[in-house]
C-alpha positions as CSV (number, residue, x, y, z in Angstrom):
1,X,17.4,13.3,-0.3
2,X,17.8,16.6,1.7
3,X,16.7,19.8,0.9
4,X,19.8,21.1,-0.2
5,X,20.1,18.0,-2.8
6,X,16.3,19.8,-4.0
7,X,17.2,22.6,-4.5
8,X,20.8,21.2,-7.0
9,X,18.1,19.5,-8.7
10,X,16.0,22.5,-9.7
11,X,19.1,24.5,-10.1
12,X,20.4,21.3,-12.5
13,X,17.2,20.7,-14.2
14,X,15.2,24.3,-15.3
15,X,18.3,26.4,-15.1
16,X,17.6,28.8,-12.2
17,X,20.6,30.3,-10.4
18,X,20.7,28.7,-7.0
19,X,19.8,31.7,-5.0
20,X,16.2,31.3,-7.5
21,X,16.4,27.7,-7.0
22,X,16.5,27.8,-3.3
23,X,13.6,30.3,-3.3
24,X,11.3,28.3,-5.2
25,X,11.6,25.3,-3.0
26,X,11.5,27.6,0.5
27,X,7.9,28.9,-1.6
28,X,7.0,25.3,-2.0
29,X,7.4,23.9,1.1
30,X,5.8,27.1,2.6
31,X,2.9,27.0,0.5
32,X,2.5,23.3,1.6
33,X,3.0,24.4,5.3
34,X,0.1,27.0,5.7
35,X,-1.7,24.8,3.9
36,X,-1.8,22.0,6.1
37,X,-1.6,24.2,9.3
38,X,-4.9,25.4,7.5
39,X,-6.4,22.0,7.8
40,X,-7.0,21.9,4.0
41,X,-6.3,18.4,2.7
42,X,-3.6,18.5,0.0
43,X,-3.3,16.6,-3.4
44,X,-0.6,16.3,-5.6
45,X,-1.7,14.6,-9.2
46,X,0.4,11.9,-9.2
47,X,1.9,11.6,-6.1
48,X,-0.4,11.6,-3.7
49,X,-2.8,13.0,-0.6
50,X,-2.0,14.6,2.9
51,X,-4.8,15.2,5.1
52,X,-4.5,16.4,8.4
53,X,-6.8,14.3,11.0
54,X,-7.8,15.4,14.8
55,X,-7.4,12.8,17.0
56,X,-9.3,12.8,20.5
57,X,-7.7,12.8,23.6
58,X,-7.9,9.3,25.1
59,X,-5.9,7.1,28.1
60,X,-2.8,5.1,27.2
61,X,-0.7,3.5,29.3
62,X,3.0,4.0,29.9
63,X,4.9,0.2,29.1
64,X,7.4,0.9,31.6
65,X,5.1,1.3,34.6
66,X,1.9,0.3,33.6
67,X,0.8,3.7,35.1
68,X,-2.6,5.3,33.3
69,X,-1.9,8.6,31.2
70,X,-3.7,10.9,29.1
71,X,-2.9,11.5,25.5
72,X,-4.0,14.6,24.8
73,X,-5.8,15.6,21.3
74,X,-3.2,16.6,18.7
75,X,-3.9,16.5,14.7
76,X,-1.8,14.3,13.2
77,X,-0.8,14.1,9.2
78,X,-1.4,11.3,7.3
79,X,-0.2,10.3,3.8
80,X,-1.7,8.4,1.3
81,X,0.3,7.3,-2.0
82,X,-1.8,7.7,-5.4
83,X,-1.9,4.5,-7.4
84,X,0.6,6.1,-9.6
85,X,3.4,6.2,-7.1
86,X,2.0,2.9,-5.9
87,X,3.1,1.5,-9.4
88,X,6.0,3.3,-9.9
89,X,7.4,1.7,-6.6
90,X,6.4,-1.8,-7.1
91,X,6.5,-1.8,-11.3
């Protein structure tokens, strides 16, 4: 599902024209963008939980040479289904 196929849904489902439509999903995904960038953790009842983690920098190794690199620290986002979802997928 793309955005586009979104925003036909809302458009479909509560009736908005699509210019409204696409602005409610651009407000959405904004809203869930700051946010994260924020570092706030995220719920949605039902769905589920993003969190944004900080990882520390640490050394890796690169498979082709073997050669010793650093990762550098970077925050990552996780996502964790809520036992809803959970069921809805396997039930």
């Amino acid at each position: 599902m793309t955005k586009a196929d979104l925003i036909e849904e809302v458009y479909e489902t509560v009736g908005f024209s699509k210019k409204d439509s696409a602005e409610l999903v651009d407000l959405v995904f904004n809203t869930v963008k700051e946010t994260l960038e924020h570092g706030d953790k995220l719920k949605v009842s039902g769905f589920g939980n993003f969190i944004v983690r900080e990882k520390k920098s640490r050394i890796g190794r690169n498979p082709q040479t073997g050669q010793e690199i650093e990762i550098s620290a970077r925050r990552v986002l996780t996502f964790k289904p809520s036992q809803v979802l959970k069921n809805s997928l396997n039930g």
